[in-house]
N, C-alpha and C positions, 0 to 999 in steps of 0.2 A: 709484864711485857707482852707483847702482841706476837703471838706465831703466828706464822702467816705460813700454810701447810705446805700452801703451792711453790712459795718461793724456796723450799727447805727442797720440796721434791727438784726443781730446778737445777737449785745448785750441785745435790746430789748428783744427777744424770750426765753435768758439766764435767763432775769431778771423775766418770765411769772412762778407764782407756778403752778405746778403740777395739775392736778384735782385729786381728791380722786380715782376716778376709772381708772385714768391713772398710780397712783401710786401704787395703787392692784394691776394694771395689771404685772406691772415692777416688782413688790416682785414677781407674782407667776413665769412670766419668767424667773429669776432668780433660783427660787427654781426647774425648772424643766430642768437647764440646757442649755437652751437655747442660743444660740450662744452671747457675750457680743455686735457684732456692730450690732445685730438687736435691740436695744435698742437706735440706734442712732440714729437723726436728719438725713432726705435724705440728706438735705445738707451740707459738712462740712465742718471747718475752711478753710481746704486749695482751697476749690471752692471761697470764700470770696478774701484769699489773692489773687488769679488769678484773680476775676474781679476786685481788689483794684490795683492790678498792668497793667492793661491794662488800669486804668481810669490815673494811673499816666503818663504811658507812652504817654499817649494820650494828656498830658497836656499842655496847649495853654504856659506858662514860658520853655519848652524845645527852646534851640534854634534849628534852621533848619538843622546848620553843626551836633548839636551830634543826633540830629535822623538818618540823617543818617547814621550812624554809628553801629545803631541798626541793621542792616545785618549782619554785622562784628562780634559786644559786643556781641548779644542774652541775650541782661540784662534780659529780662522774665524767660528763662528755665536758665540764671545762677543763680539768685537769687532764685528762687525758688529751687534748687540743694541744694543750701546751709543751705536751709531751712529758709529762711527770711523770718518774719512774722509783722504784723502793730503794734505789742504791744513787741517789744522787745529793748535791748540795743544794739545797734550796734555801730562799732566804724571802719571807716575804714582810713587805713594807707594810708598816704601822698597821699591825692583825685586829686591830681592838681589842676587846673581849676574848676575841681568839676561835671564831665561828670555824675559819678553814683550820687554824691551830688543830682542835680537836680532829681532823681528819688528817694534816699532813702531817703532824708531831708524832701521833702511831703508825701511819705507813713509810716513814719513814727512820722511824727507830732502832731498827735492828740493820742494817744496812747502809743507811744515809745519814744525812744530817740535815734538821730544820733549825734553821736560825731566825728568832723574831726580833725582828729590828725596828726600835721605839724611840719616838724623837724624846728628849731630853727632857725628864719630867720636869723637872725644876724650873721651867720657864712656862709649863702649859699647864690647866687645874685636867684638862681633859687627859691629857698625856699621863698625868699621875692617875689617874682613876682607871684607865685602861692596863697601864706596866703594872699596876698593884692586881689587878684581877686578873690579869697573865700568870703573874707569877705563883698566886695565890693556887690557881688552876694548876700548874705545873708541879708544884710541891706536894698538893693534895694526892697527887696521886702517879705515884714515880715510873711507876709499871706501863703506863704510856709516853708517860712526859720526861721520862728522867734524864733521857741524853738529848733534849731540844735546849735549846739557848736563848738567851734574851740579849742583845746590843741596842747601845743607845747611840741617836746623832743627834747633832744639830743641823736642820733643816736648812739653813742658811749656808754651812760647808759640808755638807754631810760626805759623809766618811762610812761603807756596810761592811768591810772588812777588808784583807789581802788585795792586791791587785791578781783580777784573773781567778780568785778561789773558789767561783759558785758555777754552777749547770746552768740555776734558774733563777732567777727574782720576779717573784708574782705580787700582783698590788691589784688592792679589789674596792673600787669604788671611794679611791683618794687623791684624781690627779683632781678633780675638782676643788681640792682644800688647797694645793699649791697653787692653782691657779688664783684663785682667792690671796692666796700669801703672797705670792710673787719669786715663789724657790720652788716651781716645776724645772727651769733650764738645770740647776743645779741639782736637782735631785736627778732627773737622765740621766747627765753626765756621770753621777755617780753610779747608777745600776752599771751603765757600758764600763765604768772600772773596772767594779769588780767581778762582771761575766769574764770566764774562758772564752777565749775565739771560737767562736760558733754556738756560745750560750745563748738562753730565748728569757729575753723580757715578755713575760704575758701581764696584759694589762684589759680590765675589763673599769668601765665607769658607763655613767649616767648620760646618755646620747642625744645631744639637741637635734633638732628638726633638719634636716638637710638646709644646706645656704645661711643658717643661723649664725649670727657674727659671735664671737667671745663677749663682747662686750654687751651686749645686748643677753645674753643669756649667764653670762658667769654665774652673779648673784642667784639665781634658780638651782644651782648645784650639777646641771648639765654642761655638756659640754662638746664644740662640733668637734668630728671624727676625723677633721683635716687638722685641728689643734693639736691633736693630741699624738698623731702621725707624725708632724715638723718636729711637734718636741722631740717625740724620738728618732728623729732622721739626720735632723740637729746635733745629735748627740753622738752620732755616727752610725745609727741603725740601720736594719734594712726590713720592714715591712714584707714577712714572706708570707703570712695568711690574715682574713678577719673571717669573723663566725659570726656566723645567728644564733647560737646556741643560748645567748641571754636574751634575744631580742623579747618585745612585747608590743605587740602594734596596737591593745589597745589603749595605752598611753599617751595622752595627749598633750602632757607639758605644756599645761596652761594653769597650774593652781597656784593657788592663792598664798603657798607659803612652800611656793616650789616644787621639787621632788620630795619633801620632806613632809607632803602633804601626804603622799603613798605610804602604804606601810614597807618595812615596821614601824615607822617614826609615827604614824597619825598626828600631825600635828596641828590640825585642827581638835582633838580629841573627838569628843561625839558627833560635833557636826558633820553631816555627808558620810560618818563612816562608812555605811555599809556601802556606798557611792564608790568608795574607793577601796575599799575591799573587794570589790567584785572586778575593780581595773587591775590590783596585784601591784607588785614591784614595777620597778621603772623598766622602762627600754633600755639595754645596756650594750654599749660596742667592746666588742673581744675581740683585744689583735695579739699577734704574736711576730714579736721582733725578733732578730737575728742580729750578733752580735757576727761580723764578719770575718770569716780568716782569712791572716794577711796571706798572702799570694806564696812569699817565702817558707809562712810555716804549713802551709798546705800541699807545698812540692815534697815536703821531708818525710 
């Protein structure tokens, strides 16, 4: 299992009372005004989460191909965008392999809860080759993975748990396969289920060319920025930030067999590789929705 030193020191200093003339002092700051974060700890949660996410990424269970990959992902500054934090529910959609797996399943292990949620092998040969190498991962090795989960849907009514039971639902580089299917509307609408009011859908994918139609790009694996916003606006969301932090301008979304031409996929194999090695991953758009709170439960 992962310690994570800082968040133990944390909790610790949470758990320390007050002295009597630390707590005068606070009543009279209070009463004169005084700004509310000079009342804070110098250090704060999110200094924690950043050294708990460098201790993860640092972690001897990553294998060697998805570190590096970390040039590409920037899983530090995307997760942290999204707001990820070691005590929360997170749930992310159809993980693969499990690349962010290996990072969120240990920082979130002792504190939170990661749920990977897998469409219904039994209908897809990919679906089964991915829940089987999840799971395989997870079992291998319990001391990071042993209280992560695996749920299945179906795409078509999909269903990620409770209504309201998660902080987060993050999804990396898959609204372009619903788009393809035709069950992007219905999968929204499910992340907005089962968010608490004020939970964040992060969503990062493959970003067509500005002005670029759906239709004209779906098949490339891209997809425009204004699509992918309606879906979740549609869905009841509220669009409160987008990042560069995936972006890649030199990406030209012009090859011959898509985004799937980039690596990792090389799907050309040797031809142009180093052509396309030297372009990297794709340009990718990071937004962060906001699941809204109703007016009534935010007076309370």
């Amino acid at each position: 299992m992962v310690r994570l030193a800082a968040a133990a020191l944390l909790a610790a200093w949470l758990c320390l009372p007050a002295p009597a003339g630390a707590q005068a002092a606070q009543a009279v700051s209070a009463e004169s005004d005084q700004p509310a974060d000079a009342l804070v700890p110098p250090t704060s949660a999110s200094d924690f989460t950043a050294a708990q996410l460098d201790e993860v990424l640092a972690g001897s269970w990553r294998s060697a191909a998805n570190r590096a990959r970390d040039a590409y992902r920037h899983p530090k500054a995307t997760l942290q965008f999204f707001g990820v934090r070691p005590d929360r529910t997170v749930i992310e959609i159809t993980p693969g392999g499990g690349w962010y797996a290996e990072i969120l399943a240990p920082l979130l292990h002792d504190n939170g809860h990661y749920i990977a949620a897998e469409k219904l092998p039994a209908a897809d040969s990919e679906a089964r080759s991915d829940d089987s190498a999840l799971r395989k991962k997870f079992a291998a090795d319990p001391a990071h993975y042993g209280n992560a989960r695996i749920v299945t849907f179906d795409p078509r009514s999909p269903v990620f748990g409770a209504p309201g039971s998660a902080d987060l639902v993050l999804t990396f580089r898959n609204v372009h396969n619903w788009a393809e299917a035709g069950t992007a509307p219905a999968m929204f609408k499910a992340f907005f289920a089962v968010l608490k009011p004020g939970g964040v859908l992060g969503v990062v994918d493959h970003r067509a060319a500005d002005g670029a139609s759906l239709a004209a790009v779906k098949s490339s694996g891209y997809l425009p920025t204004d699509y992918v916003v309606k879906l979740a606006t549609d869905a009841g969301f509220r669009l409160e930030e987008s990042s560069e932090i995936n972006a890649n301008p030199k990406d030209t979304r012009d090859y011959p067999k898509g985004v799937w031409t980039l690596p990792p996929t090389l799907a050309l194999g040797d031809k142009d590789k180093a052509k396309y090695q030297a372009i990297g991953e794709s340009d990718r758009m990071t937004l962060r929705f906001v699941k809204p709170v109703a007016p009534a439960a935010a007076s309370r």
